[in-house]
Backbone bond lengths (Angstrom), bond angles and torsions (degrees), N, CA, C in turn:
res aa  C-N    CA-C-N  psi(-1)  N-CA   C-N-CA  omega(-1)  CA-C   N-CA-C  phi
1 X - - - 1.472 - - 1.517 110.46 -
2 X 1.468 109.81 -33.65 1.499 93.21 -173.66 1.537 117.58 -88.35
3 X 1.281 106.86 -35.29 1.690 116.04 164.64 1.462 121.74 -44.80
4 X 2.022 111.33 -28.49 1.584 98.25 -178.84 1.624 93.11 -81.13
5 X 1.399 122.48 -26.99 1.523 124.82 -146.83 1.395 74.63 -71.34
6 X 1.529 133.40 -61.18 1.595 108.31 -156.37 1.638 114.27 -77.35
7 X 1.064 99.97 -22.29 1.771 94.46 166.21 1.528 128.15 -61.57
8 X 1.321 110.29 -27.70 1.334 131.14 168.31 1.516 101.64 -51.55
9 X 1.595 98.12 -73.55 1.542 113.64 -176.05 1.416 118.07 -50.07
10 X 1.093 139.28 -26.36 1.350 157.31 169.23 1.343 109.78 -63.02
11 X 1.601 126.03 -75.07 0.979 126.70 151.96 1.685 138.68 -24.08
12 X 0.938 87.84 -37.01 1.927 113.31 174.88 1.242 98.47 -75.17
13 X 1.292 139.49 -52.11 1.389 122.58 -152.51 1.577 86.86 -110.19
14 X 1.010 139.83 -19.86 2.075 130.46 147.97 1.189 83.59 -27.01
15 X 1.759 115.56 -97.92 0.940 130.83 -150.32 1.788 121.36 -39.35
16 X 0.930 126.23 -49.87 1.480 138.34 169.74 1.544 108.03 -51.81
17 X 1.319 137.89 -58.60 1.220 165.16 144.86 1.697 89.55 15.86
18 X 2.039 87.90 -74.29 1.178 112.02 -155.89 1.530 105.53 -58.21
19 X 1.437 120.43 -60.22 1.119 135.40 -166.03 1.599 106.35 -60.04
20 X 1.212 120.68 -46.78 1.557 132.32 174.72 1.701 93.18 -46.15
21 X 1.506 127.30 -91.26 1.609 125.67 -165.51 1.592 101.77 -48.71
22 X 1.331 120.80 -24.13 1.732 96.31 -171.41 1.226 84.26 -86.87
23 X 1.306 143.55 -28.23 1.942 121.63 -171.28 1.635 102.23 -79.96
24 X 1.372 134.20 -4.56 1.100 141.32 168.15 1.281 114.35 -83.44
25 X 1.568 122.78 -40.79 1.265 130.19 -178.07 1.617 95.52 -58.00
26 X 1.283 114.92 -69.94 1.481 146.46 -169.33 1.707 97.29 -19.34
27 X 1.432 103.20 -60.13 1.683 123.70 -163.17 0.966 105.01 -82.06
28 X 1.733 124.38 -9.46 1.749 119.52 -178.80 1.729 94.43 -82.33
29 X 1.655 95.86 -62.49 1.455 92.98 -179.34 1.248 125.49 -31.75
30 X 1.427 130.42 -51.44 1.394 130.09 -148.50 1.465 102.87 -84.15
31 X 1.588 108.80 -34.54 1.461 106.99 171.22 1.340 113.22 -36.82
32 X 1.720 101.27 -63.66 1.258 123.79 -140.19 1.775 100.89 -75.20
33 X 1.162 101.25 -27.96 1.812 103.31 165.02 2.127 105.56 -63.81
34 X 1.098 119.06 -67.53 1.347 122.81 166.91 1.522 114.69 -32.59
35 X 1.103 128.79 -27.15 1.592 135.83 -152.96 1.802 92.22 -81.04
36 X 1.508 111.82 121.11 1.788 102.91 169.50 1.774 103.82 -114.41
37 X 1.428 118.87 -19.80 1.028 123.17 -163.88 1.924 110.95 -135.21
38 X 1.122 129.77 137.98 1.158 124.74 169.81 1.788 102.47 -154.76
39 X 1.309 123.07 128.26 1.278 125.53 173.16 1.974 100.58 -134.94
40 X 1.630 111.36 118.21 1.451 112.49 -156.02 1.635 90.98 -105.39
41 X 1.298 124.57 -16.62 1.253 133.82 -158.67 1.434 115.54 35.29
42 X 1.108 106.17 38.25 1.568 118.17 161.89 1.511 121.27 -76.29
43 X 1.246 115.69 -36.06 2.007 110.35 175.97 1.403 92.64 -153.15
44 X 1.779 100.13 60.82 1.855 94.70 155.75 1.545 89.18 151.99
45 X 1.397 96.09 -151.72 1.908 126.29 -172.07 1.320 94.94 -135.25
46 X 1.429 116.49 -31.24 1.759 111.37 -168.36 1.908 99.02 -69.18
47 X 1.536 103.69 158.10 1.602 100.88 -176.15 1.517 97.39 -90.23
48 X 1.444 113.87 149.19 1.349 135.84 -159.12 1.829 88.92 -69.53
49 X 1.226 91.20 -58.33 1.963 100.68 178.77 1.396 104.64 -138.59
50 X 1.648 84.36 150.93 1.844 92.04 -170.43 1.334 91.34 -155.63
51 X 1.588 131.74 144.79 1.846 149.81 172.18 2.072 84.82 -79.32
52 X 1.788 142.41 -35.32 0.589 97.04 175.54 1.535 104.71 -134.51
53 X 1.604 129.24 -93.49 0.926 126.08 162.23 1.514 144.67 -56.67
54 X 0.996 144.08 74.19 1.536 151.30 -162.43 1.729 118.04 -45.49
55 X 1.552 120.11 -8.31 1.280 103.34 -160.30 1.579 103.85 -108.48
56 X 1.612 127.21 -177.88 0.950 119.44 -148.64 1.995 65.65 -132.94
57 X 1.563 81.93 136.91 1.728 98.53 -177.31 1.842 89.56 -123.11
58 X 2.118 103.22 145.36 1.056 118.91 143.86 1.773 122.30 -112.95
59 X 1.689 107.27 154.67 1.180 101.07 168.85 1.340 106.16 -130.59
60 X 1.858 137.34 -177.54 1.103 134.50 -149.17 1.688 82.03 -88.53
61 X 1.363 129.64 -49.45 1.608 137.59 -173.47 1.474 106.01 -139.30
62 X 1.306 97.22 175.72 1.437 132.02 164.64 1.559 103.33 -36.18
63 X 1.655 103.47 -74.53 1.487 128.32 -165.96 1.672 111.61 -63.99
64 X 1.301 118.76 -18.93 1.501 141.95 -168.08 1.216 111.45 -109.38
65 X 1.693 125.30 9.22 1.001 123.31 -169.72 1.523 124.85 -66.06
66 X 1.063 101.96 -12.64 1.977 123.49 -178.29 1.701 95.00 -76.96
67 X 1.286 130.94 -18.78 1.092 121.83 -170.65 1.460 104.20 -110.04
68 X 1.655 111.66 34.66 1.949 110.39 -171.23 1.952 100.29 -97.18
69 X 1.094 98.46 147.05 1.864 102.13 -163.96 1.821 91.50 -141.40
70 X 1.527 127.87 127.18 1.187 121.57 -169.53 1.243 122.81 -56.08
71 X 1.406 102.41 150.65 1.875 124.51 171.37 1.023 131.35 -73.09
72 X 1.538 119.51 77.34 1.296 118.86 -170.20 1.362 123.95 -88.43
73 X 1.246 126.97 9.66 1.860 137.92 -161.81 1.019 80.35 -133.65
74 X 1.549 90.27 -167.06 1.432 118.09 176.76 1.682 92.31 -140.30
75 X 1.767 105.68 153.27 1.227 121.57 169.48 1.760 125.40 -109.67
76 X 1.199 112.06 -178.39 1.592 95.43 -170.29 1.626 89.66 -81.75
77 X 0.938 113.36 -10.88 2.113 123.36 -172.21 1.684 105.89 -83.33
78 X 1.269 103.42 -41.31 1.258 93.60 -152.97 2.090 83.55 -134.14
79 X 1.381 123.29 135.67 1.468 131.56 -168.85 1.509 131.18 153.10
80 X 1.472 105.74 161.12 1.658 114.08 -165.62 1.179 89.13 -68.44
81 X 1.352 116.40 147.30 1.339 126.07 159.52 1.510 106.76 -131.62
82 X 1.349 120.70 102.35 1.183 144.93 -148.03 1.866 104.31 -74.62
83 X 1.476 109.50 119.65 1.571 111.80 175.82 1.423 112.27 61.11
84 X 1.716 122.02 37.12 1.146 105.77 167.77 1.729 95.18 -134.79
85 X 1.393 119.87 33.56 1.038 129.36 160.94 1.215 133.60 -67.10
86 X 1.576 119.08 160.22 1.671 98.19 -179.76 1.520 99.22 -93.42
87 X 1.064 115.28 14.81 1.784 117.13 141.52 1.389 103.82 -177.48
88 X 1.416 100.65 128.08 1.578 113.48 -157.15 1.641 138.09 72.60
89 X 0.954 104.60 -127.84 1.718 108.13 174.94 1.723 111.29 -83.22
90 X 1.002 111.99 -167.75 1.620 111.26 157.43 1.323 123.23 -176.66
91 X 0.918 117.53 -159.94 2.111 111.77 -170.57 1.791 97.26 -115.84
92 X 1.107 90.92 128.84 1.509 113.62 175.97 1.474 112.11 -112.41
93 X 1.447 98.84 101.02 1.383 99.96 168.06 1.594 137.36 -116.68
94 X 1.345 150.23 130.25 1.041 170.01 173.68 1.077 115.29 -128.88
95 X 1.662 112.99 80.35 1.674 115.76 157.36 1.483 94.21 -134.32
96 X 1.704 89.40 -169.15 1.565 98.12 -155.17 1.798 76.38 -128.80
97 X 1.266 118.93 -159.69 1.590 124.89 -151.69 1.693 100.71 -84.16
98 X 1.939 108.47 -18.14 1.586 113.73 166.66 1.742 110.45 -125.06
99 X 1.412 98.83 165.46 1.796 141.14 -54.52 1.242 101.98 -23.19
100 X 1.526 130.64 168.77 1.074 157.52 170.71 1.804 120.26 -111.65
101 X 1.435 105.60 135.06 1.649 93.50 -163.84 1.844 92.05 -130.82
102 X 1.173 113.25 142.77 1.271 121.17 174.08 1.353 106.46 -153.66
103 X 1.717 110.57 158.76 1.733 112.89 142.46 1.137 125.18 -117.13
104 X 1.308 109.73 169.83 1.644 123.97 -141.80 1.578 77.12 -62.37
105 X 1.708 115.75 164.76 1.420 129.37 160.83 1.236 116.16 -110.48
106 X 1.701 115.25 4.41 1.786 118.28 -179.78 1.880 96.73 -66.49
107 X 1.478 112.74 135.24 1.297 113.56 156.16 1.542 100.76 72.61
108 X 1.689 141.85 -59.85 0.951 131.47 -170.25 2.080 104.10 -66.01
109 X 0.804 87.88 -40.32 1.516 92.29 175.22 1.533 115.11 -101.03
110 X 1.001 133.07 77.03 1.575 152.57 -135.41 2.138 90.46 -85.36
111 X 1.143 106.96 65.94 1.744 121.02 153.84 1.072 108.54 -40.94
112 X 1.335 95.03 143.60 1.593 90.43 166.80 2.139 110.74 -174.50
113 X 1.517 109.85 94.46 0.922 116.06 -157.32 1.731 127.56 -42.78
114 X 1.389 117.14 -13.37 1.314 133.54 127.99 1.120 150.50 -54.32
115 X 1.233 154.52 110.92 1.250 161.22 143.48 1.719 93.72 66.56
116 X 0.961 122.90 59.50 1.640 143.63 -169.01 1.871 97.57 -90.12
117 X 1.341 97.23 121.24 1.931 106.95 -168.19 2.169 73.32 -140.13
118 X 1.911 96.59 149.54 0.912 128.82 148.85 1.149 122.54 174.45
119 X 1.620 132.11 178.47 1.312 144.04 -164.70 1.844 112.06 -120.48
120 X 0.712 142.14 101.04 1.423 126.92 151.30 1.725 138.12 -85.86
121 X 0.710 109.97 103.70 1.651 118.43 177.82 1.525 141.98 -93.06
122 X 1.229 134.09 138.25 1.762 114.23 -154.17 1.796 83.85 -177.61
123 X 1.894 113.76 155.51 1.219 124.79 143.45 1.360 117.30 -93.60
124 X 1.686 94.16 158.96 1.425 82.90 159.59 1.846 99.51 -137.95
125 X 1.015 113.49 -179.34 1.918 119.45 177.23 1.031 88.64 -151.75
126 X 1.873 114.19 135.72 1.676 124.45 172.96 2.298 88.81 159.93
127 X 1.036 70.77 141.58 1.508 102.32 170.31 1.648 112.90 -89.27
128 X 1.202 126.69 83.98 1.551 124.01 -166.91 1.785 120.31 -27.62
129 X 1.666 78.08 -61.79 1.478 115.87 -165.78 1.448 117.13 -46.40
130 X 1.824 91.95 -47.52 1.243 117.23 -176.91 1.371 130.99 -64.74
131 X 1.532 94.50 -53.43 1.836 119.53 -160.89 1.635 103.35 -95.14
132 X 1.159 119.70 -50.71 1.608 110.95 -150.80 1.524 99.88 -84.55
133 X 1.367 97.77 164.25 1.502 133.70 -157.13 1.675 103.07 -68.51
134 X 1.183 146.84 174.99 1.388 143.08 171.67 1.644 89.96 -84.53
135 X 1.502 98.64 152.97 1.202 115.08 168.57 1.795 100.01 113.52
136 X 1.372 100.84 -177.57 1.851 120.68 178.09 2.026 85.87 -77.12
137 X 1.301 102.05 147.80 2.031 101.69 163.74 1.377 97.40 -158.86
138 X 1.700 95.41 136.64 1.397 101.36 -168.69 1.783 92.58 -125.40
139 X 1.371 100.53 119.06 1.746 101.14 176.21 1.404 99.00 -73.22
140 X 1.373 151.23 -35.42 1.123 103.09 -175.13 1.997 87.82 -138.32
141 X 0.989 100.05 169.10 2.237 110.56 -179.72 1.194 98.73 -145.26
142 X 1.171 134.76 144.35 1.761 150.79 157.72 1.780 89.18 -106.13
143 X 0.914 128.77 132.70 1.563 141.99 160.23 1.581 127.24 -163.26
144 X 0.858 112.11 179.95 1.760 123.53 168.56 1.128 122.60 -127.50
145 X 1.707 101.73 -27.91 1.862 107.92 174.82 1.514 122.78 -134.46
146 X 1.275 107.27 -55.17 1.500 114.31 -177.20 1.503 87.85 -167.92
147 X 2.240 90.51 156.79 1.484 114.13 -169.61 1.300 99.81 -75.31
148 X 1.438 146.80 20.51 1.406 137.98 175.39 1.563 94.73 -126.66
149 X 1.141 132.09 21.96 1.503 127.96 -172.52 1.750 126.99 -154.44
150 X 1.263 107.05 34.48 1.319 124.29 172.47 1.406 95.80 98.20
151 X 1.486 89.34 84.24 1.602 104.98 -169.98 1.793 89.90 -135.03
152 X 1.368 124.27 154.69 1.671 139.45 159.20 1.894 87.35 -141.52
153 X 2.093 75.46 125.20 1.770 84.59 173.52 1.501 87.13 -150.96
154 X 1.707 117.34 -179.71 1.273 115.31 121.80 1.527 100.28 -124.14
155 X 1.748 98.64 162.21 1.612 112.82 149.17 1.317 137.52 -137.65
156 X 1.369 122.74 -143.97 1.515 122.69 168.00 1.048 103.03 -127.02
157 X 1.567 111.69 148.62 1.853 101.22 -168.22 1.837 88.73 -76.73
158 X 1.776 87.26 -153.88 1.352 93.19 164.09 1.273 146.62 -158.04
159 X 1.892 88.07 55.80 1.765 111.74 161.84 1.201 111.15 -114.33
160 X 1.467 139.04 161.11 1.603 140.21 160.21 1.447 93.92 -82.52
161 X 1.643 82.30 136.02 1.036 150.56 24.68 1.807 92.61 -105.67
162 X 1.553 105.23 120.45 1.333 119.93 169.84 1.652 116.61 -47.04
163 X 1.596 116.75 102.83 1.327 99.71 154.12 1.431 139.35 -99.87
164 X 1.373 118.98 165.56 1.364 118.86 -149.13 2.207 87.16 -111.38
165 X 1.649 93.53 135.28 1.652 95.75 -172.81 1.573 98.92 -135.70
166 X 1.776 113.90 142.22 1.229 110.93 146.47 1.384 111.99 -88.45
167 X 1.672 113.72 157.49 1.113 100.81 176.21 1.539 109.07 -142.75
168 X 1.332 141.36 153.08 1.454 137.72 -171.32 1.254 109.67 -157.77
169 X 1.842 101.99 81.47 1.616 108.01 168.44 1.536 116.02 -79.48
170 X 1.160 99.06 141.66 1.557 106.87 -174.83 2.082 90.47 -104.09
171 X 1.908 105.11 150.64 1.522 106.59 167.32 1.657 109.37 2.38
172 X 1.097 125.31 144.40 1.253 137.26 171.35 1.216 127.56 -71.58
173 X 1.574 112.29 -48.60 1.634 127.24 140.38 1.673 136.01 -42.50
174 X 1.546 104.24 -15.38 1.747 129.80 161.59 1.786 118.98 -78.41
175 X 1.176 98.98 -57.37 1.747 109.21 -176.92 1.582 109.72 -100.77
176 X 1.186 101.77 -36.86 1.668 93.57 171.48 1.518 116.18 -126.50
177 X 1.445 122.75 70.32 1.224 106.15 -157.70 1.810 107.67 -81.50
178 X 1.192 132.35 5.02 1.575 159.90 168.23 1.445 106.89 -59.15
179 X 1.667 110.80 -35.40 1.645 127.41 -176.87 1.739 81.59 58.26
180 X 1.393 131.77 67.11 1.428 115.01 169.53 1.818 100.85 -94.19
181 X 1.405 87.43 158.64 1.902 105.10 -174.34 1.915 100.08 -65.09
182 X 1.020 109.65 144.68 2.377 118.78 -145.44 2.028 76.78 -68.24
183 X 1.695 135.66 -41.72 1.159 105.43 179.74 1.383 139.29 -80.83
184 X 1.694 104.26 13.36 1.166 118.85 179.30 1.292 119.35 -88.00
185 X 1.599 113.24 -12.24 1.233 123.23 -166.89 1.851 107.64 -104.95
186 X 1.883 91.50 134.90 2.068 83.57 -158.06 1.226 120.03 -86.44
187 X 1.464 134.31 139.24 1.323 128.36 -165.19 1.590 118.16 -30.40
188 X 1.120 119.72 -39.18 2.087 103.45 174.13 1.109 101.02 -84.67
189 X 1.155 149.16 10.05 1.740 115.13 163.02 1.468 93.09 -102.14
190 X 1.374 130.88 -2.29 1.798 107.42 -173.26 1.498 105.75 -65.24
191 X 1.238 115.24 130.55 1.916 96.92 -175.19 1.859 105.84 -91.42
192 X 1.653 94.20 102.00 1.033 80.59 -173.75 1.996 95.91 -172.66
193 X 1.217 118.33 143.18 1.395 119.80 -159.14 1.851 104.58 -120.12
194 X 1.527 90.57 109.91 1.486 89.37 179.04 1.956 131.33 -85.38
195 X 0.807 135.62 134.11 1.197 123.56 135.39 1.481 166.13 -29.16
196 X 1.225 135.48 72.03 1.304 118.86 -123.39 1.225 99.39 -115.11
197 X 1.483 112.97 -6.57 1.736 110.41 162.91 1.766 128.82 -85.06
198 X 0.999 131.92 174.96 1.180 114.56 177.46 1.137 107.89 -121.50
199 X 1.632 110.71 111.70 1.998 103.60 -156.30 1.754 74.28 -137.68
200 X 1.536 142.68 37.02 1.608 99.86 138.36 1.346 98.24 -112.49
201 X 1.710 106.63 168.75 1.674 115.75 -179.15 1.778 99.73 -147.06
202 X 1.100 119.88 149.99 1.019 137.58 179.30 1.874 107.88 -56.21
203 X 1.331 85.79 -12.07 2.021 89.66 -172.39 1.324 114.09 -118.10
204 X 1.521 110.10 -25.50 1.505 101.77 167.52 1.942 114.81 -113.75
205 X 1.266 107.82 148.55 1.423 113.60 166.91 1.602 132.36 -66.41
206 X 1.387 136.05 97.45 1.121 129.32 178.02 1.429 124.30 -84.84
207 X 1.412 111.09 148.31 1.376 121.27 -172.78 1.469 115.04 -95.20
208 X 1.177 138.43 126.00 1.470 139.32 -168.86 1.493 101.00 -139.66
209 X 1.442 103.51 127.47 1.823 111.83 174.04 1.906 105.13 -163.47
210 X 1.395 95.02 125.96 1.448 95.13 175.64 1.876 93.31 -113.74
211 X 1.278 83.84 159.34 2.030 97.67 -178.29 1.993 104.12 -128.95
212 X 0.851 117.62 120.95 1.249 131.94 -162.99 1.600 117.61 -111.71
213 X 1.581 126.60 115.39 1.163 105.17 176.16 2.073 115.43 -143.72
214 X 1.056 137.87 -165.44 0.928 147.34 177.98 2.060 91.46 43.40
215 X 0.911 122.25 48.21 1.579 122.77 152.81 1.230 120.16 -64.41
216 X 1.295 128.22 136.38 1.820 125.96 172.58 1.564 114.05 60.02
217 X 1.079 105.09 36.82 1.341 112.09 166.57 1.662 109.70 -97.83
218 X 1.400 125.52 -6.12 1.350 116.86 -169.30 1.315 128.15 89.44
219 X 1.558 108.55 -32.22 1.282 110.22 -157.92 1.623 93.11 -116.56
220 X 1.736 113.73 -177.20 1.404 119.18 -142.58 1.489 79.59 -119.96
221 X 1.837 125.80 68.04 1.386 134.56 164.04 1.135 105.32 -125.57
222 X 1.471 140.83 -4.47 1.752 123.84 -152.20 2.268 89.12 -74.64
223 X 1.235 75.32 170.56 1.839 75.67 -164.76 1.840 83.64 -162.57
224 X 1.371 94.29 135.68 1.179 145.93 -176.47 1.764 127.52 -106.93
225 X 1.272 115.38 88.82 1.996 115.71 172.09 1.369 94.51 -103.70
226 X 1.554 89.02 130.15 1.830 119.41 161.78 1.272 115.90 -93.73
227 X 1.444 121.08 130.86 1.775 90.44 156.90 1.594 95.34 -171.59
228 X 1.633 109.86 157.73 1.175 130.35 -173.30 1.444 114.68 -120.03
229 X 1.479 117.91 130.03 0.910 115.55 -174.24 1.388 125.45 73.47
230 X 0.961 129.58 24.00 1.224 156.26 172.48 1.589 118.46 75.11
231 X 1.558 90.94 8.56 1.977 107.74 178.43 1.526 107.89 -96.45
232 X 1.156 114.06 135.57 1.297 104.89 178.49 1.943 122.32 -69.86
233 X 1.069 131.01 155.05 1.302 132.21 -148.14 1.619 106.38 -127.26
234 X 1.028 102.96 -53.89 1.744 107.49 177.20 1.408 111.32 176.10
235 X 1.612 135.41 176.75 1.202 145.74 -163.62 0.906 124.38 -160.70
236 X 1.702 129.32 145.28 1.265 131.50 -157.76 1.469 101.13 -121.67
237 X 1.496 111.90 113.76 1.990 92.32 -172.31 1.520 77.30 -170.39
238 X 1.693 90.42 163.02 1.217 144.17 -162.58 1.680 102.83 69.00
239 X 1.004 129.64 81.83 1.447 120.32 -175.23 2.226 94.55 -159.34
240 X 1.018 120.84 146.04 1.832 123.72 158.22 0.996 105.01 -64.07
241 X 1.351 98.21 113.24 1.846 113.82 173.92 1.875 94.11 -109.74
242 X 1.257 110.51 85.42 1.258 121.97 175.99 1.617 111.62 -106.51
243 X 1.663 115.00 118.53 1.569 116.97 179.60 1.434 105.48 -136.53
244 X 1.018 110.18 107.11 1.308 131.42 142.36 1.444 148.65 -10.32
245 X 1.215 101.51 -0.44 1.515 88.42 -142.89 1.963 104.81 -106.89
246 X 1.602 90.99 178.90 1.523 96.09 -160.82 1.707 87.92 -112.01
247 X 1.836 105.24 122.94 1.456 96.60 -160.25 1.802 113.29 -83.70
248 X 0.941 106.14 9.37 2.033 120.81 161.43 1.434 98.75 -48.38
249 X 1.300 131.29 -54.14 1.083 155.67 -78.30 1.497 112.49 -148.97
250 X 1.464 98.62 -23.45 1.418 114.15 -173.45 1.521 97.22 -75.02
251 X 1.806 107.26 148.50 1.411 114.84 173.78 1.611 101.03 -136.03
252 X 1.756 108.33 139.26 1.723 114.99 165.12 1.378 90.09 -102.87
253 X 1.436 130.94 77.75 0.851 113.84 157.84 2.088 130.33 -75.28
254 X 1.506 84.36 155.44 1.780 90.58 -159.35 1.784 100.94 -111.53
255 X 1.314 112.64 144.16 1.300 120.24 173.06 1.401 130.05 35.40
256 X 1.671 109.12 78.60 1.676 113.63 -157.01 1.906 77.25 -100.89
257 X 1.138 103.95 119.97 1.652 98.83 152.76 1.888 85.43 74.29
258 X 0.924 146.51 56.47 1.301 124.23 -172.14 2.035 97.28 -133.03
259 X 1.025 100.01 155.70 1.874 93.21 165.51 1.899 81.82 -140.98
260 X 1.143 120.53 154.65 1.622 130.35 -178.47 1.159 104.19 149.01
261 X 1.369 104.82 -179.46 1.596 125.30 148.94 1.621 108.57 -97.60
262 X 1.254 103.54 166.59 1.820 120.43 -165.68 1.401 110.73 -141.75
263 X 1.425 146.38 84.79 1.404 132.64 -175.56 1.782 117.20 -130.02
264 X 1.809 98.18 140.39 1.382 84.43 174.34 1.483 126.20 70.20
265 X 1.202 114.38 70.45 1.149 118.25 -162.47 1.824 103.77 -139.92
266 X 1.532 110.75 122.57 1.193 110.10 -153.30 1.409 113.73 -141.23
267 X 1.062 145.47 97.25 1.334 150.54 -155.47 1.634 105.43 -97.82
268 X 1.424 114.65 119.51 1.537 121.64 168.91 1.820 112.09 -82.54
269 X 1.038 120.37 172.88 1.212 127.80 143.02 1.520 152.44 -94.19
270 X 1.393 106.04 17.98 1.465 143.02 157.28 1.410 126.57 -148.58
271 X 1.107 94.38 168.47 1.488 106.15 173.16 1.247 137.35 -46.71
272 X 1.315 148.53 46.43 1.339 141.10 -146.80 1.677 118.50 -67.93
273 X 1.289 98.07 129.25 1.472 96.54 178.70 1.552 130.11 -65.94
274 X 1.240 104.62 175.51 2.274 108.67 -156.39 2.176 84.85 -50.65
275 X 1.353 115.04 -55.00 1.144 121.98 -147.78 1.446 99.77 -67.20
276 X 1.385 119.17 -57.66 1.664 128.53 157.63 2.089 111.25 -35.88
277 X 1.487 126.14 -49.03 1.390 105.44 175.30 1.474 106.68 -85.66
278 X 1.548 139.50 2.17 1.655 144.03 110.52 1.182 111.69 11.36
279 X 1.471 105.32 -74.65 1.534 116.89 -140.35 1.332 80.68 -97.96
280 X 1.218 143.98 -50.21 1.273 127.41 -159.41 1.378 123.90 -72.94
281 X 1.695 108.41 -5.31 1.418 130.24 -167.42 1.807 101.28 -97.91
282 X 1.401 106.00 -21.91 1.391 106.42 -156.75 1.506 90.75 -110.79
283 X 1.574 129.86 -10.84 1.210 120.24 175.22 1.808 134.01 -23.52
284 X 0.941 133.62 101.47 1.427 143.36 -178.02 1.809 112.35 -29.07
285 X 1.135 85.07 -63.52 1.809 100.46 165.44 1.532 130.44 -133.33
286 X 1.179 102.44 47.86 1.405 119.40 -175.61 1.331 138.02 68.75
287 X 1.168 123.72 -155.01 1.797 117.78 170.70 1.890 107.24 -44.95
288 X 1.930 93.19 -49.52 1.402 101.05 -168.30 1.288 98.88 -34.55
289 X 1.375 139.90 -36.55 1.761 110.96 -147.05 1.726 96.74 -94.74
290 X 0.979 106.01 15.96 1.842 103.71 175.46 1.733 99.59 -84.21
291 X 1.470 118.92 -37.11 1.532 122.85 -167.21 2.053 88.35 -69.03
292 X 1.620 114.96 -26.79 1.730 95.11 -165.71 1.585 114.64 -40.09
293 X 1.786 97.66 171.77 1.323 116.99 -162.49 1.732 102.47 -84.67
């Protein structure tokens, strides 16, 4: 009796073993088909993988952005900061609202003026309160024009106690078609999902990923998941998520106003579900282990 019971048991946990790595395999793959963009800042600024352009561009400003020519150094503002990644190296940033550094959003961020769904994902490490610069700072913006005009960002406002916001303006003429002045407009229509705990610290790494879907459909469904730490957090939906934009034109821009660290930052081409930004949160060794053999 006891020899079948542990052979049983043996067998059982083979069996589980097995089934566990192939439902792991399963979820690497599918990512890793979804995956258009990944920059690990592990051996550079250039993105590890990209659907289009890979390099990391500066320009003199915001407003000067037509005049941005690639980033090939590093600055004391903007640089690797070696083994203090939430795996490996990572991006160290300290700038203020100038120069401005982004990569292209043609193809790496797969637009698409139809029924347009995706996920973006990234850490960050920084003490709000502590570290960042005066003013609103948004570590990372997807746009074409301005953060009130078919803009996806988050930031930190900019009084203490610093809060931390996603935010997803649709056309300006869509959510605010009044063009009213940003304090005229009343806390539920700002489209935008706050945070109300204070979960970054200078000592631990936080996980941030919103998943985005039914965009540019016209209609009042586009829908929005937040979440930290690989739990989901809150959501912005039933509202026209209408964007515009001209995909030349597209910007990932990185660290406007920001002082922190920045790592790992990886853009899908759909929506990934709570259990899928899970797995991507709980990754062993990061995006990297989606490329394994």
């Amino acid at each position: 009796m006891t020899n079948t019971y542990f052979t049983f048991l043996t067998l059982w946990i083979v069996l589980f073993s097995l089934f566990t790595c192939t439902g792991s395999s399963n979820n690497d793959e599918a990512l890793l088909q979804s995956l258009t963009f990944y920059a690990s800042f592990d051996r550079g600024l250039q993105a590890d993988f990209s659907a289009g352009d890979s390099l990391l561009y500066i320009a003199p400003s915001w407003t000067r952005r037509a005049e941005a020519e690639p980033f090939g150094s590093q600055a004391t503002h903007f640089q690797i900061s070696e083994d203090e990644g939430r795996f490996g190296n990572a991006l160290w940033i300290d700038n203020s609202y100038t120069p401005v550094y982004f990569y292209k959003g043609k193809d790496n961020l797969q637009y698409s003026g139809y029924n347009w769904e995706g996920t973006v994902s990234f850490w960050l490490r920084l003490s709000p309160d502590e570290d960042l610069p005066d003013g609103y700072s948004d570590p990372i913006q997807l746009t074409t024009r301005a953060w009130n005009d078919g803009a996806l960002f988050v930031d930190f406002t900019d009084e203490s106690p610093r809060i931390f916001r996603f935010a997803f303006f649709a056309d300006r003429d869509v959510w605010d078609p009044g063009l009213r002045d940003w304090d005229d407009v009343p806390f539920e229509e700002r489209p935008m999902v706050e945070v109300e705990e204070a979960v970054f610290t200078r000592d631990e790494w936080v996980h941030v990923a919103f998943a985005f879907s039914n965009f540019n459909t016209g209609e009042n469904n586009g829908s929005v998941s937040c979440y930290i730490n690989g739990e989901y957090y809150g959501s912005l939906d039933g509202r026209e998520q209408t964007f515009t934009w001209e995909p030349d034109e597209i910007a990932i821009w990185l660290g406007y106003n920001y002082r922190g660290y920045f790592d790992e930052l990886a853009i899908f081409n759909r929506a990934l579900n709570p259990e899928e930004i899970e797995h991507v949160y709980s990754l062993e060794y990061g995006i990297h282990q989606l490329f394994r053999d």
